[in-house]
N, C-alpha and C positions, 0 to 999 in steps of 0.2 A: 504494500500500500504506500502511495504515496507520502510524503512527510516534508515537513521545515522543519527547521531547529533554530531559535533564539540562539543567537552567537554567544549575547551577555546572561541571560536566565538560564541558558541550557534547555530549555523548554522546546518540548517536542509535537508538533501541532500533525495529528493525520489529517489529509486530505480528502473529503468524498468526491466523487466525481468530476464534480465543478464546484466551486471554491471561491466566491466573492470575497475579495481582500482589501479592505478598506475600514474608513472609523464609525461607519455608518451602523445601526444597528443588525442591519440583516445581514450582515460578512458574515462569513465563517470562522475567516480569519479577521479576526477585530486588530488594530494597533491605534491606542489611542497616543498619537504621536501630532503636535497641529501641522507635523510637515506632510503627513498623510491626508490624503483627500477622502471624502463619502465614500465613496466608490471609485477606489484608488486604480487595480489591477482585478486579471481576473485568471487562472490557473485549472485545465480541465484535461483531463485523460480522453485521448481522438482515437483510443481504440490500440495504439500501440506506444504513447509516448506523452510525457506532462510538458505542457503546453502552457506559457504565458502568455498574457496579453495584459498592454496598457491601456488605460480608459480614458485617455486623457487628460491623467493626472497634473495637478499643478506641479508639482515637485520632479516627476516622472518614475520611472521603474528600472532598475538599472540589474543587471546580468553581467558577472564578473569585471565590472568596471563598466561597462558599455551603459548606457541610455540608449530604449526602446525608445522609435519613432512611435507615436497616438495611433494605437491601432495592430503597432507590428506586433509577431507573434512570433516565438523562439522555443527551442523543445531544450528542455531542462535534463541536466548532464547530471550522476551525484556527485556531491562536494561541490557544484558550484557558489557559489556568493549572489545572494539576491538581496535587490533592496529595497526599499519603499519609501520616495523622498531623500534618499541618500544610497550612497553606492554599497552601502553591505547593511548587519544588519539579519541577515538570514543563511543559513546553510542548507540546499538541497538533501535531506537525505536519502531514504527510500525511494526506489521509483522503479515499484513494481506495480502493477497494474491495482486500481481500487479492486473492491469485494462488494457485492451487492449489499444493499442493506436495508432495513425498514423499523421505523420508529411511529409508537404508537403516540397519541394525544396525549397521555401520561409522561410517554417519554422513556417506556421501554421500548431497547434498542434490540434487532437481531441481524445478526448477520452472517451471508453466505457461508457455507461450510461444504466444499467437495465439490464447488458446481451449482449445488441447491439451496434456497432460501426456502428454509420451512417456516409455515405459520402457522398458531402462535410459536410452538418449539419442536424441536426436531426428535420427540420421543413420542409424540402423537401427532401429528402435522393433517392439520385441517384443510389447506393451501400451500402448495410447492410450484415456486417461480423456478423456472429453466431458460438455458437456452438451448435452440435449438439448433443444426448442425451449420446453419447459416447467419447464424450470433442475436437474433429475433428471440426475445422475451416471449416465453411461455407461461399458460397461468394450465395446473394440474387442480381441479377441485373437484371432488365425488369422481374420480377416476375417470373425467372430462377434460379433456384438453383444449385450449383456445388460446388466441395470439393476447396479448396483456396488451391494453389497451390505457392511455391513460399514468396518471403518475402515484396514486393512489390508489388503495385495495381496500376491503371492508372483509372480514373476521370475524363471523357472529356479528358482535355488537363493537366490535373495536377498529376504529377506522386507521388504516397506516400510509405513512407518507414512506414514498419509494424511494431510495436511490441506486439507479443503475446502468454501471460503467456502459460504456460501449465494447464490444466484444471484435480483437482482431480474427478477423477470419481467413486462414488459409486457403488458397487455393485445393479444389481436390484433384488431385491426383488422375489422370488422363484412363489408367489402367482399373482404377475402382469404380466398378460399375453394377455389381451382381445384386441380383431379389433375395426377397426372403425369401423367395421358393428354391433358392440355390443352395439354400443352408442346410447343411445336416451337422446333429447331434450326437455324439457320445458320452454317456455318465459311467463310470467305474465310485461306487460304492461300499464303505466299510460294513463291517456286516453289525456296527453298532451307529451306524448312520452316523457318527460325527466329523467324515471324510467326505466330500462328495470332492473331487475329479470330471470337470467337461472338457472336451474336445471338441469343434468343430471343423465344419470343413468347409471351404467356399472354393467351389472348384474340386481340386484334386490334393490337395495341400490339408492334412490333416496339424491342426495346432492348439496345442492346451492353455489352458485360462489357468492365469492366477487364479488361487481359493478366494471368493468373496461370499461371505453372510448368502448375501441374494440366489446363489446358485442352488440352496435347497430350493426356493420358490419357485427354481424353470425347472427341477428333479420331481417336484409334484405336481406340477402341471404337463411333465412329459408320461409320467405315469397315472395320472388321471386320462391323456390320450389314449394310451398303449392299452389301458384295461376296457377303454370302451370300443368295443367290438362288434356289436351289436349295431349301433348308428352307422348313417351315412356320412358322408366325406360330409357335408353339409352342416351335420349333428354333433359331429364326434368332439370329444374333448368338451364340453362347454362344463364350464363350474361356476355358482355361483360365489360370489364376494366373501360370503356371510363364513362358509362353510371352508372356502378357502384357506380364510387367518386362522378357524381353528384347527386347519391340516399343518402349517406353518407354526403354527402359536404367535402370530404379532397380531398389532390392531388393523383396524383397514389405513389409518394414515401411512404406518409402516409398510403396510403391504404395497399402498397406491407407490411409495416411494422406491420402491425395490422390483417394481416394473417398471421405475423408469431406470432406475440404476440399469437395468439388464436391455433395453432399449439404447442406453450410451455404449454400454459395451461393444454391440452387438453393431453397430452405428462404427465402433472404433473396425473393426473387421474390415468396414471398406462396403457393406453392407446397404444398399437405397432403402428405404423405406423400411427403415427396422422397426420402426412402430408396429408395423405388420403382424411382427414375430409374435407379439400376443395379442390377439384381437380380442376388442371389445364389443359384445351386442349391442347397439344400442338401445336403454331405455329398458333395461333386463339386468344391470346388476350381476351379469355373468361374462366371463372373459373363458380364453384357451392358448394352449400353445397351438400355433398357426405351421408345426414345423411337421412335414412328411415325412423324412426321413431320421427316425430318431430309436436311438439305441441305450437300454438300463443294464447294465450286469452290478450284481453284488461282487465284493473283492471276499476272495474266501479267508 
């Protein structure tokens, strides 16, 4: 996250996304200094780098000695020297990308942790902001997906002010191209279930996942497939919600969250439309693993 350091106090101010700096009330960064203007400078993250800019300062804003022309805008190095009304005054520190974040009218704060902002907290999470594989703000709520709209979210009865970074996004990759219907599954299991082991394959190229939490939650939905037999290709695999968490043991906030964890993963493969991988009915409260070819053996 980004950061200044007070050269003389030591004082270390993080940065949210964008950053009003000036003596005016609504800064962020407040300096009541009268060489400082209202609305002195202004400091935001473009998605890959912190960015100044002068407001037209009486005094002006200056970058390791230099004065900003009204207007101009410079990508902040660390260790640089910044000033306000004078040429130091500030030390760059941090300057890695912000963290999403959200604070309520009260004034409880939360913030991103792995990718996700859970609301209220991330041990029940009633609302999960994402992004999506092209850096677009997602809203996750009742196992419902939508584009987040707006700078603000409501929680029950608790309304939150957003803040959130803009997200660099890489180019993908010329060769990653494959469906979900490309993807097949392998699970090798302990025989006291505290091991599960996935493999997939996309293509011809068979490759193992790190152990994560989440991969019991695609072992029981690959075996809620596998034992329904009876249904059509149409039918097969569907589970409800409810019945779900208690085959897992979480709540549905953690469940909603650990479909999406396994939607990022599966996304990391190279994989289009991993969403896919587990489909949701809509308006039914029942979801499925979406994968054809998929294989359980116990490890003896």
């Amino acid at each position: 996250m980004g950061t200044l350091i007070n050269q003389t106090l030591k004082r270390r101010v993080t940065l949210p996304s964008r950053a009003l700096v000036g003596r005016g009330n609504s800064a962020a960064v407040r300096i009541s200094d009268p060489l400082v203007s209202g609305e002195h400078a202004t400091i935001w993250w473009d998605g890959s780098d912190w960015v100044i800019r002068d407001l037209a300062s009486r005094n002006g804003t200056f970058v390791d000695g230099v004065r900003l022309e009204s207007g101009q805008t410079r990508a902040l190095d660390p260790g640089s020297i910044v000033g306000f009304g004078k040429k130091d005054g500030w030390q760059v520190g941090d300057v890695r990308a912000p963290v999403a974040r959200a604070k309520s009218r009260k004034g409880d704060a939360i913030e991103e942790s792995d990718g996700f902002l859970c609301l209220p907290d991330a041990e029940d999470p009633k609302v999960i902001l994402y992004r999506n594989p092209m850096g677009q703000w997602q809203v996750d709520e009742d196992g419902e997906t939508r584009a987040l709209s707006g700078t603000e979210i409501r929680v029950g009865d608790v309304l939150y002010q957003l803040d959130l970074p803009r997200a660099h996004v890489a180019t993908m990759d010329a060769g990653r191209g494959a469906s979900a219907s490309d993807l097949a599954l392998r699970f090798s299991v302990s025989l006291d279930e505290e091991h599960v082991q996935v493999e997939t394959r996309v293509g011809v190229t068979w490759q193992a996942l790190k152990p994560r939490a989440h991969h019991y939650l695609l072992l029981t939905l690959a075996r809620v497939y596998l034992d329904d037999t009876e249904s059509g290709a149409e039918q097969r695999g569907w589970v409800h919600v409810d019945d779900l968490c208690k085959m897992v043991g979480v709540s549905l906030g953690l469940l909603n969250m650990q479909v999406l964890r396994i939607r990022r993963e599966i996304e990391g493969l190279g994989v289009l439309g991993a969403a896919d991988v587990i489909e949701r009915r809509p308006l039914s409260s029942t979801l499925r693993l979406a994968v054809d070819d998929v294989e359980v053996k116990t490890l003896a």
